[in-house]
C-alpha positions in Angstrom: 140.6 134.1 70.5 139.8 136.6 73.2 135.9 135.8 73.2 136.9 132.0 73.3 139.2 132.3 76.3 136.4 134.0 77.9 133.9 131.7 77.2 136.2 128.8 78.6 136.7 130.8 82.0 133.3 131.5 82.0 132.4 127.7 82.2 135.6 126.9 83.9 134.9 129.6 87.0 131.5 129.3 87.2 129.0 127.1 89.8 126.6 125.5 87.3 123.3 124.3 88.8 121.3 121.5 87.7 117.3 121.1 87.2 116.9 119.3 90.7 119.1 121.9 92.6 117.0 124.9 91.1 113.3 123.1 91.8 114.6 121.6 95.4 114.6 125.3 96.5 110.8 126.4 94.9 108.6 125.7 98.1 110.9 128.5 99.4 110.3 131.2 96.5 108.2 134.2 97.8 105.8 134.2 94.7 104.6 129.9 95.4 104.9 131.0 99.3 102.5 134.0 98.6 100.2 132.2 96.8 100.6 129.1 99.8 99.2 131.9 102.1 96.6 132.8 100.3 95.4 129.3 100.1 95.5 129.4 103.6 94.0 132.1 104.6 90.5 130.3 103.8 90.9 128.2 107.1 89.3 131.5 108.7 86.0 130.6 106.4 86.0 127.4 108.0 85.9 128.4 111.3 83.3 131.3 110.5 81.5 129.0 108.9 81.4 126.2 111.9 80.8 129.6 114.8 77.4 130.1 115.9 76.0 134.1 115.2 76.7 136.2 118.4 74.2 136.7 120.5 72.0 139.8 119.9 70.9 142.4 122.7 68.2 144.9 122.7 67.9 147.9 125.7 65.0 150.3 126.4 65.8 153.4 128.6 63.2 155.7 129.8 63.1 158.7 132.0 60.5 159.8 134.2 59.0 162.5 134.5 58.9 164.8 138.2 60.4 166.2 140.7 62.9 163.3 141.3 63.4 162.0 137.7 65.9 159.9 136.6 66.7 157.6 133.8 65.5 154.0 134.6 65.6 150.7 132.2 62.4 149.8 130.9 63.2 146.8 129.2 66.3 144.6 128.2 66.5 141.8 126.3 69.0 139.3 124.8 68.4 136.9 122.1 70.4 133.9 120.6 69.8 133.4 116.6 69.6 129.3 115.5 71.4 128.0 112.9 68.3 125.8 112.0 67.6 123.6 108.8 71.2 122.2 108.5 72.7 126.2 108.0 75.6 125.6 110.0 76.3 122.0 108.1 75.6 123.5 104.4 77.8 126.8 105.4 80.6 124.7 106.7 80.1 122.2 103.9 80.6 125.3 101.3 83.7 126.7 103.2 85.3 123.1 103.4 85.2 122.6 99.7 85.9 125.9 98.5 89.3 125.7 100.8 89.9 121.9 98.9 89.1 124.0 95.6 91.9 126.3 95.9 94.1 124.0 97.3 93.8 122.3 93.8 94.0 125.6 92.2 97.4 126.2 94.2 98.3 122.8 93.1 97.8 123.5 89.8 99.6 127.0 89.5 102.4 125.4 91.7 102.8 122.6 88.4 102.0 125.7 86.0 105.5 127.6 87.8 107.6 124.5 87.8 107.1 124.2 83.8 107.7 127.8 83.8 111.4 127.4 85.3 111.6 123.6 83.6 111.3 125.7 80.5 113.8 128.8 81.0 116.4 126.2 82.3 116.1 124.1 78.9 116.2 127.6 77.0 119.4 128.1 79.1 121.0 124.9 78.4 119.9 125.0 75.1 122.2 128.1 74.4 125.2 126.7 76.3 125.4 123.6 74.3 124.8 126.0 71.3 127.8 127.7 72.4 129.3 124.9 72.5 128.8 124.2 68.7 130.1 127.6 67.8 132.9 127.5 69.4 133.6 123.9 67.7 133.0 125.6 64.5 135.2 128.7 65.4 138.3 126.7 66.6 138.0 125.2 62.8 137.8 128.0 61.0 140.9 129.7 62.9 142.7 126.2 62.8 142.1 126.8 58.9 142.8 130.1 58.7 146.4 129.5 60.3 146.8 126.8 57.8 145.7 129.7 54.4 148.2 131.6 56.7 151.2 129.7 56.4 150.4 128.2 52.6 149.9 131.6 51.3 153.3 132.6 52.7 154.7 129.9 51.0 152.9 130.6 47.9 150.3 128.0 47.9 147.3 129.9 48.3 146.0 132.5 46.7 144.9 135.5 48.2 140.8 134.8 47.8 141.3 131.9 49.9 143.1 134.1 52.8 140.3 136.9 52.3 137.8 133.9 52.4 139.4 132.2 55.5 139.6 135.4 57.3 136.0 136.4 56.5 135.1 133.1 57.7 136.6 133.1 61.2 135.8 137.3 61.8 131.8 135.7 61.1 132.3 133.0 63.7 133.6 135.1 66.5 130.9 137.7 65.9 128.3 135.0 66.1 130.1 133.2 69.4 130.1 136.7 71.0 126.4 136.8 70.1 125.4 133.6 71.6 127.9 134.6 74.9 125.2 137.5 75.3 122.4 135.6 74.8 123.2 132.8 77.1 123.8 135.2 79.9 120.8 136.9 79.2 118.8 133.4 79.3 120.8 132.8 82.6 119.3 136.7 84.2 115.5 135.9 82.9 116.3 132.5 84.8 117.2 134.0 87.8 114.8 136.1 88.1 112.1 133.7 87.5 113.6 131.9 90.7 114.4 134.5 92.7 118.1 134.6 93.3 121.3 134.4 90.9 122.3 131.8 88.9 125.7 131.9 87.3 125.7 128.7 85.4 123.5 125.6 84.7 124.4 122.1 84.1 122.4 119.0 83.2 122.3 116.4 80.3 120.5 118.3 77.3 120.0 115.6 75.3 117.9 113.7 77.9 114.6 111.9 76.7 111.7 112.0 79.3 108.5 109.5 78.4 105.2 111.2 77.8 103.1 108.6 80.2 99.3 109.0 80.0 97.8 110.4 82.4 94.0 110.0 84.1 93.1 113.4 83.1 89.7 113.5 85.3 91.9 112.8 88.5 94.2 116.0 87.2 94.2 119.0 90.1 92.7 121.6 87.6 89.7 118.9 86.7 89.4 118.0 90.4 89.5 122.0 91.7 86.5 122.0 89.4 84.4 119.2 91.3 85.3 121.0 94.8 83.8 124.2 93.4 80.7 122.8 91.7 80.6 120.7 95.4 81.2 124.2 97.4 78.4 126.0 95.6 75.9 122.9 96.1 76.3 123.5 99.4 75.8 127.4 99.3 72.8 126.8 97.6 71.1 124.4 100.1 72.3 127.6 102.1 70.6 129.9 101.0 67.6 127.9 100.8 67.6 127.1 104.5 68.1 131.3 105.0 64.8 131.4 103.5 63.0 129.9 106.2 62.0 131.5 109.4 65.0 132.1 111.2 64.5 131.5 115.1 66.3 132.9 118.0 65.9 132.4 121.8 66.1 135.5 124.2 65.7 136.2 127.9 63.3 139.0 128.4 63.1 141.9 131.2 61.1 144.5 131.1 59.4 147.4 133.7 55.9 147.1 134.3 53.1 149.4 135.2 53.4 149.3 138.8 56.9 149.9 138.6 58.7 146.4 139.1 60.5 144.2 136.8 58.8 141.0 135.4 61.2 138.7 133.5 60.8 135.7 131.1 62.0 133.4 127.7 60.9 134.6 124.3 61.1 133.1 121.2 61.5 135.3 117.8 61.1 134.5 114.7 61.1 136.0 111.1 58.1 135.2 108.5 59.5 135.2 104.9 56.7 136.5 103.6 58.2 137.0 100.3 60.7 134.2 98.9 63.4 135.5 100.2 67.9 134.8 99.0 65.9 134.0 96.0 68.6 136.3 93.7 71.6 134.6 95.5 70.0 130.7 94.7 69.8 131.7 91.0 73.3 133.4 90.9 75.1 130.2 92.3 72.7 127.6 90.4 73.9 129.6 87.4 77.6 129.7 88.5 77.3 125.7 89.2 76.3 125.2 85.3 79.2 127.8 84.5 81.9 125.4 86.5 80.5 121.8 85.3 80.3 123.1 81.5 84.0 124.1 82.0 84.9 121.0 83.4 83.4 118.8 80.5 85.5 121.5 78.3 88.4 120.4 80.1 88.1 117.2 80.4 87.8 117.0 75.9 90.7 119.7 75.6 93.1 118.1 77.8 92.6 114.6 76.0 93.0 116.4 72.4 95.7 118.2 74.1 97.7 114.9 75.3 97.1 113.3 72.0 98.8 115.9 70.2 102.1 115.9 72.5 102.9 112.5 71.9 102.5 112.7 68.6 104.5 115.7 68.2 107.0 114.1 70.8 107.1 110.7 69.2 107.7 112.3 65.4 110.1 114.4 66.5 112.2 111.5 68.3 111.9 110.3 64.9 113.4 112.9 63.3 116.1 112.9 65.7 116.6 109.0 64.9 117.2 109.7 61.2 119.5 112.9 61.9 121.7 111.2 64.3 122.6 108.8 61.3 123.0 111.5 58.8 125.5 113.5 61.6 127.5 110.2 61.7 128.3 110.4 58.3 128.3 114.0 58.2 131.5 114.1 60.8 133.3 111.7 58.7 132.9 113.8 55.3 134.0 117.0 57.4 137.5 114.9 58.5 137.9 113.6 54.9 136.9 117.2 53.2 139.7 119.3 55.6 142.4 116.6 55.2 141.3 116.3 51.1 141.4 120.3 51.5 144.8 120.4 53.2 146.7 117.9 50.6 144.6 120.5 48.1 142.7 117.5 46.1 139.6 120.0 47.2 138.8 123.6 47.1 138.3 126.1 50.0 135.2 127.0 48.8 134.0 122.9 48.6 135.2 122.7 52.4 133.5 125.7 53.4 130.2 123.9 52.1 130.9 120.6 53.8 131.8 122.5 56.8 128.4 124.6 57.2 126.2 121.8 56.3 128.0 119.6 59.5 127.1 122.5 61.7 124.2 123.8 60.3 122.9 120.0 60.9 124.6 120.0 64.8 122.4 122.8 65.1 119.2 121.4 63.8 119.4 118.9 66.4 119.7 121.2 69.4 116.6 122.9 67.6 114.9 119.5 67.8 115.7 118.4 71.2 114.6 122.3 72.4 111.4 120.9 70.8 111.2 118.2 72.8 111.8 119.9 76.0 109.0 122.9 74.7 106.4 119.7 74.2 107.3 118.3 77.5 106.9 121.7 79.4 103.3 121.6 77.6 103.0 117.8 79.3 104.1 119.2 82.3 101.6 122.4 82.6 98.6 119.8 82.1 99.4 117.3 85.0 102.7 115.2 84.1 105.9 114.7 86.7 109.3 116.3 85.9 
């Protein structure tokens, strides 16, 4: 009985948090605030990308030489490069989408995380209500062994029954002590997947969600993909624009024979006289095939993907249908085998079986609905709402 009191000021003591309590608090967790950052940090491509190239300066110093020689400037000059052929649009175009891309991509692992916790919290709640069960079956199986105790006093039993009885309540308490463990384990790996303690969880485990379809071209990771193919479109005009002459625009002074300065504009320019950024067009051509092949891969997978979840979803709902029926029964055999036991028109032994079957069956069904939730964390990692 020690284990069961324990459990029962366990439950009793402890602050259970629910599903919505634990995600309400995610934005704030350092791992999704890191990766938030990150995301961020590509604003400083934008603005890069939008700058024009610092202007570019070039000085000559020479000295004399005699018997008053000094250094003098010879020539100084200062240029502006051009951003010419629609460089500074395509750069800025490139930057843009490849901020929107992992915006997605941040959108996508923020989704992947909640699943993540969605999932330890059923796992959680799962072995509560399991607990729950087992200590059910215990409180049986001691309420029977009190009852072996007091008949075989009087005579009534015989000693196999009391061996069998004891045997029977020493294996429940060993597997409710098990369970104990494991449920606070499940409630550390919780925590630490969100960051800060959680002594207890709540929520309604037996709670059907709908698997609605979704528009899986619209989905953040299919979406990231059409920024990325967008942002490298734009690289590629880039680089193609690089490979013309590139033009800058200077102001030019400079000393001249008879020793006096003679300024003036100048115009420079670069003569590609082999193709030039010809290695970085075929790189991000071949990177833009790599991301739109993905994205057609996606696009199948995710729709074989959904299929698969709602019928695995929907059968086992069924499943759960036909069990419920079969527990309804099951709960009024296990009354009418311990009373049938008690006035001893039945065996130990044929209660024991009727027993195990009505628990082994309770715990079938928290298998199933652990199913359910598993499937729905799946539906959850592709695109679907919580």
């Amino acid at each position: 009985m020690y284990y069961v009191l324990a459990l029962f000021l366990f439950v009793l003591f402890a602050k259970g948090e629910t599903l919505e309590e634990i995600l309400s608090k995610i934005d704030e967790n350092p791992y999704i605030k890191s990766n938030l950052s990150m995301v961020e940090s590509y604003e400083g491509e934008v603005i890069k990308a939008k700058s024009l190239p610092n202007p570019e300066g070039y000085l000559e110093v020479g000295r004399l030489v005699g018997n008053n020689s000094s250094a003098t400037i010879t020539q100084f000059s200062i240029s502006q490069p051009l951003k010419l052929y629609g460089q500074r649009v395509y750069q800025t175009q490139a930057a843009l989408k490849e901020k929107s891309y992992q915006k997605l991509q941040f959108e996508a692992l923020r989704r992947q995380y909640l699943a993540t916790v969605y999932s330890a919290f059923y796992d959680t709640l799962y072995y509560k209500e399991l607990l729950n069960v087992i200590e059910r079956e215990t409180n049986l199986s001691k309420e029977i062994l009190d009852f072996v105790e007091k008949t075989y006093k009087l005579g009534e039993s015989a000693k196999l029954d009391l061996f069998r009885a004891q045997k029977d309540y020493e294996l429940s308490l060993a597997r409710l002590k098990q369970y104990q463990n494991t449920y606070r384990e499940s409630l550390k790996n919780l925590s630490a997947l969100v960051g800060y303690q959680v002594n207890d969880v709540e929520g309604n485990f037996f709670q059907v969600r709908d698997l609605k379809d979704l528009d899986v071209e619209n989905l953040p990771d299919i979406k990231s993909l059409e920024e990325k193919v967008k942002s490298l479109e734009s690289m590629e005009k880039y680089y193609r624009a690089l490979a013309k002459p590139q033009v800058s625009l200077g102001l030019i002074t400079k000393e001249s024979s008879t020793n006096k300065y003679e300024a003036g504009f100048m115009v420079t320019f670069s003569i590609p006289v082999f193709y030039r950024n010809v290695g970085e067009i075929v790189s991000v051509k071949h990177q833009k095939s790599s991301f739109e092949y993905l994205k057609d891969y996606k696009i199948n997978s995710l729709k074989i993907t959904l299929s698969s979840l709602k019928e695995n979803y929907n059968s086992t709902l069924k499943i759960i249908s036909d069990l419920d029926k079969t527990l309804t029964i099951s709960s009024e055999e296990l009354k009418l085998a311990e009373k049938s036991y008690k006035l001893k028109v039945i065996s130990l032994f044929e209660f024991s079986n009727v027993k195990t079957q009505f628990f082994e069956a309770l715990k079938y069904k928290l298998e199933l609905y652990k199913n359910l939730h598993q499937i729905y964390t799946k539906y959850i990692e592709i695109g679907g709402q919580i």
